[in-house]
C-alpha positions as CSV (number, residue, x, y, z in Angstrom):
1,X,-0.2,6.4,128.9
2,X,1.6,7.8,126.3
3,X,2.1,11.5,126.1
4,X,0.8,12.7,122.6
5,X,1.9,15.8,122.2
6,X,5.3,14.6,121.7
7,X,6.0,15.0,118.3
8,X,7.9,11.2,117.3
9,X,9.5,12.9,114.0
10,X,11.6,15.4,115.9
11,X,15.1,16.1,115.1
12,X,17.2,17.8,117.4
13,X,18.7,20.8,116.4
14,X,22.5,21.5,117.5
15,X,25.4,24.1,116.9
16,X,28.6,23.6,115.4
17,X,31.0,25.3,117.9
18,X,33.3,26.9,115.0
19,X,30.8,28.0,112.4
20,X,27.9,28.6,114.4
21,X,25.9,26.6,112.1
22,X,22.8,25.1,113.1
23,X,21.9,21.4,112.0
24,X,20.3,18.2,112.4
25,X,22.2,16.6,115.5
26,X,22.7,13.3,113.5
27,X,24.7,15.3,110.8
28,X,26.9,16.6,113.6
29,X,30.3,15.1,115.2
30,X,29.6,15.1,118.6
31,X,32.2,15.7,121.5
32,X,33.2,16.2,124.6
33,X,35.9,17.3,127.1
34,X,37.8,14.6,129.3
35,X,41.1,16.2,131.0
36,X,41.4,18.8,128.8
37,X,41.1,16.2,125.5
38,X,38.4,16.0,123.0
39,X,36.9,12.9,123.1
40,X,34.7,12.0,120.2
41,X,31.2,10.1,120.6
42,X,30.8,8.4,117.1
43,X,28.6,6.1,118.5
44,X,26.4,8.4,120.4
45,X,26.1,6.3,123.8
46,X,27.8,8.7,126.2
47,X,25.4,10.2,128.7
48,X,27.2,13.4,129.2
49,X,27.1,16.9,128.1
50,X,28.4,17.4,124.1
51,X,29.3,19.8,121.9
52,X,29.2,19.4,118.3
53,X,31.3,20.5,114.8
54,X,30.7,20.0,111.4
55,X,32.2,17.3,109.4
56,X,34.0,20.0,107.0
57,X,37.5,20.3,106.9
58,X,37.6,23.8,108.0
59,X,35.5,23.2,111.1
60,X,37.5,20.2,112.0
61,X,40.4,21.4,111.7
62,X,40.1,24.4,113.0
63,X,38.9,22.4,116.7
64,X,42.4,22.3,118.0
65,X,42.5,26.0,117.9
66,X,38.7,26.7,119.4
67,X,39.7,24.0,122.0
68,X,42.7,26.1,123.0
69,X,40.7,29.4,123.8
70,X,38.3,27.1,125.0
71,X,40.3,26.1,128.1
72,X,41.9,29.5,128.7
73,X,38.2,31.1,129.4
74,X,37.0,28.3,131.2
75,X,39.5,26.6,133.3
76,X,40.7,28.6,135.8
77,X,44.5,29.0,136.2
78,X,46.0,27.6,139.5
């Protein structure tokens, strides 16, 4: 049986990590982390934890930057 309080015309709502903007997840470029390299999921089939950025130019390419401080707060030096 069907659960009907599930609303079918929800859109997930995500974050852009460099603005802080929120948006429609399907307007967002969607990422993740793989040995400390962005790997892009244009396709959206990875099952794995994402971020997201805006498709601007300032966003993107300010990524390389935000992925830098990124990895200095959470990796841990050894």
């Amino acid at each position: 049986m069907p659960n009907k309080s599930v609303d079918k015309k929800h859109i997930p709502v995500r974050t852009c990590v460099i603005c802080r903007q929120k948006d429609d997840m399907h307007k967002l470029l969607g990422f993740y982390l793989l040995e400390r390299e962005i790997v892009y999921d244009i396709n959206r089939v990875v099952q794995k934890r994402k971020m997201y950025v805006c498709h601007t130019e300032d966003c993107c390419g300010s990524l390389d930057k935000w992925l830098k401080k990124f990895l200095k707060r959470h990796v841990s030096k050894k």
